[in-house]
Structures are given as structure tokens and as C-alpha cells.
Backbone as CSV, one residue per row, in Angstrom:
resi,resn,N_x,N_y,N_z,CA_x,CA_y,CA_z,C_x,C_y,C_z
1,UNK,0.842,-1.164,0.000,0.000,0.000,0.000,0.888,1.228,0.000
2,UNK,0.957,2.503,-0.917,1.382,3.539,-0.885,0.703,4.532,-0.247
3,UNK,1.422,5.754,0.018,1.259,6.244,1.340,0.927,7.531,0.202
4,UNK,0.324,8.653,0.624,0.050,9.271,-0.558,1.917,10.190,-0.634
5,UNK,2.640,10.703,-1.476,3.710,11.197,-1.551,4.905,10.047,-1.626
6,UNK,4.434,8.665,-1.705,5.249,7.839,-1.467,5.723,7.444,-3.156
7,UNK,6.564,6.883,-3.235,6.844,6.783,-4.897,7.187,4.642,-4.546
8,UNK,7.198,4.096,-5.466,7.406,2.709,-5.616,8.694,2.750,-5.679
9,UNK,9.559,1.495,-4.631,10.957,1.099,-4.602,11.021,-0.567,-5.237
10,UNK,12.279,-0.141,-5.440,12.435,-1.788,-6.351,12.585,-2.684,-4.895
11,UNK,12.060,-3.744,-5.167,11.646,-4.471,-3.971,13.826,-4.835,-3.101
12,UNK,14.710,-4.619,-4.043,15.749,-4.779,-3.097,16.537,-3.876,-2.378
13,UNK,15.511,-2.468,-2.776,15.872,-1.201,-1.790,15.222,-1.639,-0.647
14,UNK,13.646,-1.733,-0.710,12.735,-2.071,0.260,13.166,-3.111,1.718
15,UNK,13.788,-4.225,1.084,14.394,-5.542,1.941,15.315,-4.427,2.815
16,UNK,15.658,-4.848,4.590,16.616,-4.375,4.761,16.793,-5.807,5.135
17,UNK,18.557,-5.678,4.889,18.669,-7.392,5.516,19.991,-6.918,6.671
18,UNK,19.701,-7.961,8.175,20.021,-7.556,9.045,21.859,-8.100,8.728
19,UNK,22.737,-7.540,8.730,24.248,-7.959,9.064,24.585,-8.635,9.695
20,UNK,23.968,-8.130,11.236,24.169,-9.494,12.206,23.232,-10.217,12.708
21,UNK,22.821,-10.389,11.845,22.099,-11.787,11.812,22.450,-12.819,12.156
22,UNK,22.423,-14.046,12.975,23.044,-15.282,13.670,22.307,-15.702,13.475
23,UNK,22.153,-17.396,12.705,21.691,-18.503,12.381,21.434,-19.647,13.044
24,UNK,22.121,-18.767,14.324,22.913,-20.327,15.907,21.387,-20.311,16.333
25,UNK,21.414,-21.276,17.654,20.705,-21.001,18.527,19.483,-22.021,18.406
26,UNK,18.531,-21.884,19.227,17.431,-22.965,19.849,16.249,-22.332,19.952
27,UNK,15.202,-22.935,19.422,13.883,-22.655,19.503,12.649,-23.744,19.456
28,UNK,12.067,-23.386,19.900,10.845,-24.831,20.848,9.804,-24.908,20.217
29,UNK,8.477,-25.773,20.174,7.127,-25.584,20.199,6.981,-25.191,21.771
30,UNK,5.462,-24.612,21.328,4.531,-24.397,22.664,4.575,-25.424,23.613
31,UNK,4.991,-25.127,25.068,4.921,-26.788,25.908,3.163,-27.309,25.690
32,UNK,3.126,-28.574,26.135,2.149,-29.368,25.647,2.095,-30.452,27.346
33,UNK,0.834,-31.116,27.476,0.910,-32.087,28.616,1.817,-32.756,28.474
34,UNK,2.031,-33.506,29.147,3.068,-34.812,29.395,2.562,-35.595,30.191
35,UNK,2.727,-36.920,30.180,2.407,-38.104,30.750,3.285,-38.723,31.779
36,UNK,3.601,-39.136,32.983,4.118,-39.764,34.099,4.969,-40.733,33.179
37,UNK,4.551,-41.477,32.236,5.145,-42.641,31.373,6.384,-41.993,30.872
38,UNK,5.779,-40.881,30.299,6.625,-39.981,28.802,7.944,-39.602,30.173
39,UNK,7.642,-38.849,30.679,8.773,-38.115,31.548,9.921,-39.008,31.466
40,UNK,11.427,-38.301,31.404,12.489,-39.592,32.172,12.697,-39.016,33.179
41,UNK,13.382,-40.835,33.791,13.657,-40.963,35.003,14.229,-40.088,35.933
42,UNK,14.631,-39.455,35.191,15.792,-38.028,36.154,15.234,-37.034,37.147
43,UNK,14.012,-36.743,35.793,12.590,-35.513,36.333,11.889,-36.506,37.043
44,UNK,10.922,-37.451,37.212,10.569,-38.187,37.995,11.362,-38.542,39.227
45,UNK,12.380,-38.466,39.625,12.804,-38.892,40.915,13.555,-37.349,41.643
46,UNK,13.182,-36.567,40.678,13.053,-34.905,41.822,11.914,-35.147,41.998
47,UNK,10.713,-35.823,41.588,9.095,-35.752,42.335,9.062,-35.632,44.034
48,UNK,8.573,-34.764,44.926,8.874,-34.876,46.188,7.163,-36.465,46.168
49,UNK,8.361,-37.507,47.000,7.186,-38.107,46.826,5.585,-38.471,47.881
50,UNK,5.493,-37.358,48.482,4.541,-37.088,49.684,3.341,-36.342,48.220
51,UNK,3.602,-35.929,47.884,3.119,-34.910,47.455,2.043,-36.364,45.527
52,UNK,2.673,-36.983,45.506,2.358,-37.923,44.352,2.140,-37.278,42.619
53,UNK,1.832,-38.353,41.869,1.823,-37.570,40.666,0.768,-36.651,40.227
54,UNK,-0.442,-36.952,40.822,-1.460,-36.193,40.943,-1.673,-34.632,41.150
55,UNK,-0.538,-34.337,41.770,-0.607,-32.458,42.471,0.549,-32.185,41.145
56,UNK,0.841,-32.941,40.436,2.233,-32.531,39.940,1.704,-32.046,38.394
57,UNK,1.782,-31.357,37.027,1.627,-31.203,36.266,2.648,-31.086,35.219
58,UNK,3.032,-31.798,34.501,4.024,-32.157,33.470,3.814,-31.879,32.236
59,UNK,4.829,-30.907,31.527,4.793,-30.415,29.750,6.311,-30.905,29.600
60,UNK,5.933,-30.728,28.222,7.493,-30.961,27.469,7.194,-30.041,26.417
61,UNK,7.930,-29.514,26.004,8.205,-28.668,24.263,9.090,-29.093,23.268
62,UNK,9.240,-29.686,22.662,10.480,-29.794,21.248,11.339,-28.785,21.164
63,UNK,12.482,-29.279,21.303,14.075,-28.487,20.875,14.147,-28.674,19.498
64,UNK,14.678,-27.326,18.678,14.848,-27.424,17.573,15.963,-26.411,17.310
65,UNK,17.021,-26.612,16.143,18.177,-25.933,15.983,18.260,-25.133,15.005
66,UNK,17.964,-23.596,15.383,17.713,-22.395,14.014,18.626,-22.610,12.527
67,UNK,19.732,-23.125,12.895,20.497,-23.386,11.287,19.789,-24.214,10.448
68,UNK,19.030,-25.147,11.349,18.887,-26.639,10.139,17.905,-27.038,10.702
69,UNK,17.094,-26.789,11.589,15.525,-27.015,11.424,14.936,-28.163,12.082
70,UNK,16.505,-28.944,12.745,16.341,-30.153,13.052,16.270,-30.577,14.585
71,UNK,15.801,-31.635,15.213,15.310,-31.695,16.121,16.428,-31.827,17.157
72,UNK,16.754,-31.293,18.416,17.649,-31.226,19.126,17.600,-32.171,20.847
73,UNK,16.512,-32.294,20.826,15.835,-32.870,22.221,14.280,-32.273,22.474
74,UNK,14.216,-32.536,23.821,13.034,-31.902,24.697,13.336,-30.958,26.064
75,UNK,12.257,-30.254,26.450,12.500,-29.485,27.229,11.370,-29.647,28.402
76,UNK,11.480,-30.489,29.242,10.395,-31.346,30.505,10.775,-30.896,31.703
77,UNK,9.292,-30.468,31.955,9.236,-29.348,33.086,7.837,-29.983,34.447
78,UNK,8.570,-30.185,35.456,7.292,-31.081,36.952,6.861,-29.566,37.289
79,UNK,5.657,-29.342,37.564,5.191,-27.852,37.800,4.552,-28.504,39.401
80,UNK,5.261,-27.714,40.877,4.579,-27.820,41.700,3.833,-27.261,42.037
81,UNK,2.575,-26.910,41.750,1.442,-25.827,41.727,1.284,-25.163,43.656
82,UNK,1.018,-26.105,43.928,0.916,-26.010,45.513,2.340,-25.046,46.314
83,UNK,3.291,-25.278,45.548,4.814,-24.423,45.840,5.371,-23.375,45.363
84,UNK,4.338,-23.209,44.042,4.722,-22.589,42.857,6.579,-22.433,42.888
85,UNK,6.735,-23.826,42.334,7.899,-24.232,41.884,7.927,-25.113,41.061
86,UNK,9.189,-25.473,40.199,9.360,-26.317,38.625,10.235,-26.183,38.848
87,UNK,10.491,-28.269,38.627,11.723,-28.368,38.118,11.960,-29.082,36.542
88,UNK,12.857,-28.445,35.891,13.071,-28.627,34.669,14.439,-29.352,34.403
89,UNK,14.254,-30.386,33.085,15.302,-30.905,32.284,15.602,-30.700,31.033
90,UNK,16.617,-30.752,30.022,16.932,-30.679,28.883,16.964,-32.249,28.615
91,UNK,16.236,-32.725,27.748,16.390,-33.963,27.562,17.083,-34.042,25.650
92,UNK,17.564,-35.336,25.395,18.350,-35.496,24.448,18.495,-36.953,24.126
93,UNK,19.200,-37.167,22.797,19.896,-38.445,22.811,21.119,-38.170,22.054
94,UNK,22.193,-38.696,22.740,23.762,-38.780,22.755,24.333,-40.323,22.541
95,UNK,24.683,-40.611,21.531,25.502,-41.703,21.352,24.334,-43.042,21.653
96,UNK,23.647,-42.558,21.242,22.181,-43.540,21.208,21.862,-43.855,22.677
97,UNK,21.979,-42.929,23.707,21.795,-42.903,25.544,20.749,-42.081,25.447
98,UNK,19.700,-42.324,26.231,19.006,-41.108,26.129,18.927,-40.590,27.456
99,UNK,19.536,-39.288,27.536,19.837,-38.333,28.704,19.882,-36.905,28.862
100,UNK,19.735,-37.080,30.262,18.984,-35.451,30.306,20.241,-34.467,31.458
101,UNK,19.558,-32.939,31.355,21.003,-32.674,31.735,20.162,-32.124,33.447
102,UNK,20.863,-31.473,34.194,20.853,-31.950,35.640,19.993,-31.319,36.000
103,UNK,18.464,-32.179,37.103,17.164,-31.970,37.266,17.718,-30.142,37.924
104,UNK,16.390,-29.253,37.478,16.764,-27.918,38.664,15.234,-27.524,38.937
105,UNK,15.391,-26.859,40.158,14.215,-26.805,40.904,14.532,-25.044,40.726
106,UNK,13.073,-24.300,40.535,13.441,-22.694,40.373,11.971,-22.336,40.650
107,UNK,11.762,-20.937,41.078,10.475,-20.688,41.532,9.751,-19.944,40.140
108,UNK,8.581,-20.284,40.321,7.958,-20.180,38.750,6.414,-19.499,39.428
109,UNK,6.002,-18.862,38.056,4.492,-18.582,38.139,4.419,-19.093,36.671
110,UNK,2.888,-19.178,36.989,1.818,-20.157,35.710,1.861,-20.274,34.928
111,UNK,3.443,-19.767,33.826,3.512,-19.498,32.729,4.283,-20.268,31.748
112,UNK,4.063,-21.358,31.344,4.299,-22.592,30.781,5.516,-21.937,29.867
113,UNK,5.677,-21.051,28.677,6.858,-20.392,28.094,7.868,-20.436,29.171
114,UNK,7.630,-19.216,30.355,8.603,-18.566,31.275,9.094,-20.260,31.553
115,UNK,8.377,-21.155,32.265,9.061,-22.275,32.176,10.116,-22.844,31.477
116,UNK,9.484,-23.106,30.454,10.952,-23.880,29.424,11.888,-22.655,28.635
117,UNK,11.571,-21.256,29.500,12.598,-20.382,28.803,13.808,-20.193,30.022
118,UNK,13.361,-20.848,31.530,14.139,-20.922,32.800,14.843,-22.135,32.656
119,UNK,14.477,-22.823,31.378,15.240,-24.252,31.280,15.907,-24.153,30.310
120,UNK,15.604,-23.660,29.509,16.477,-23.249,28.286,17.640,-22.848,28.836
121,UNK,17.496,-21.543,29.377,18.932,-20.621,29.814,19.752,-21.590,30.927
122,UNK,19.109,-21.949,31.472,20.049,-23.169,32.059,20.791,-24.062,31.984
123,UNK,20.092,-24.807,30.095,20.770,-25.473,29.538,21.774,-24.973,28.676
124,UNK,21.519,-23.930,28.079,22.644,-23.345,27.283,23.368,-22.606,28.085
125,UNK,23.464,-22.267,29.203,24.597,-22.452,29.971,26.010,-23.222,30.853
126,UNK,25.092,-24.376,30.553,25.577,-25.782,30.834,25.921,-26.400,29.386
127,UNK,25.881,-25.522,28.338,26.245,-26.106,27.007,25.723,-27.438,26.395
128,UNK,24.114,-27.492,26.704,23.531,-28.549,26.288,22.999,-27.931,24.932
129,UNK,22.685,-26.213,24.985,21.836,-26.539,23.457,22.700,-24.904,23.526
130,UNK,22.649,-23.730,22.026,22.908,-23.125,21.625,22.098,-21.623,21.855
């Protein structure tokens, strides 16, 4: 749409393309339920177990790697509603093992993103994902 005083640009004036632009890096789906089954063992045995699976609420989101589109792991998060606390894992498979990187417990409100974005930075600090 032209603006009135506006004149037509050839569409590769128009493009600005960013310089630093970085291709690296990690990006998820929306977390989603999770199942007691689905979870690994790692996140399941931070479960405080007074408390059972019932009070507990479990998502995971898909890891995916901005260069190549391809799948990197999961991102599985125990939500203690009653504590308002979550603990989160980076899950993966390495050398055909499937393992996750070290359970962490962090204080959270209701916000399923803020979740696996407190797990994210955790993991790419621990140099599990980019």
C-alpha cells in the first residue's frame, strides 16, 4: 500500500537485511501435557514423593536448531502448583543414551513459556543446546 507522496521502490531497496544476523541457537514448540510414562527418570525422581503424581503437572516442548531445522531434544518441566515451583530438564539423545542434563528446581508462576525459557537458559549455559 502507498502512502500518498510515497513513490514505488524496487523491492531490493525495500528488503533491509540484518548484518548481524546469527543462524545459531534454539527454539521450541509451545509446551504441551506430558504423561508420568513420557517423563524420564531423572525428572521423575526430583518428584517430592509425599506430594504424588497427581498435584504434579508435566509439559514438554520440542528443541529445535535455528540453522537446520532439526530436532535437538526436549524441554520437561514437573510444575509444583501447591509451591509454585518447577523443576526442569533438557532432555536429548547422545551416542544412542538417552539423557537429560541436571534436574533444577526454580520458583515459577503459571507461565508454561517462562518455564521452558528458565530451562532453556540453564541449559545453554551448561552447554547442552545453543
Amino acid at each position: 500500500m502507498l502512502i500518498p507522496n510515497d513513490k514505488p521502490r524496487l523491492f531490493a531497496e525495500a528488503v533491509e537485511i540484518d548484518a548481524d544476523y546469527d543462524n545459531q541457537g534454539t527454539y521450541w514448540t509451545p509446551a504441551g501435557p506430558m504423561t508420568v510414562s513420557e517423563a524420564h527418570p531423572n525428572l521423575k525422581a526430583q518428584l517430592p514423593p509425599r506430594l504424588g503424581f497427581r498435584r504434579i503437572r508435566l509439559m514438554t516442548a520440542c528443541a529445535y536448531d535455528v540453522d537446520s531445522g532439526g530436532p535437538v531434544g526436549y524441554f520437561e518441566i514437573a510444575l509444583d502448583p501447591d509451591n509454585e515451583r518447577a523443576c526442569g530438564v533438557f532432555r536429548t539423545i547422545f551416542e544412542g543414551e538417552d539423557i537429560t542434563s541436571k534436574p533444577v528446581w526454580f520458583p515459577c508462576e503459571n507461565d508454561a513459556e517462562l518455564f521452558i525459557d528458565k530451562v532453556f537458559r540453564i541449559a545453554q549455559a551448561d552447554g547442552w543446546v545453543l
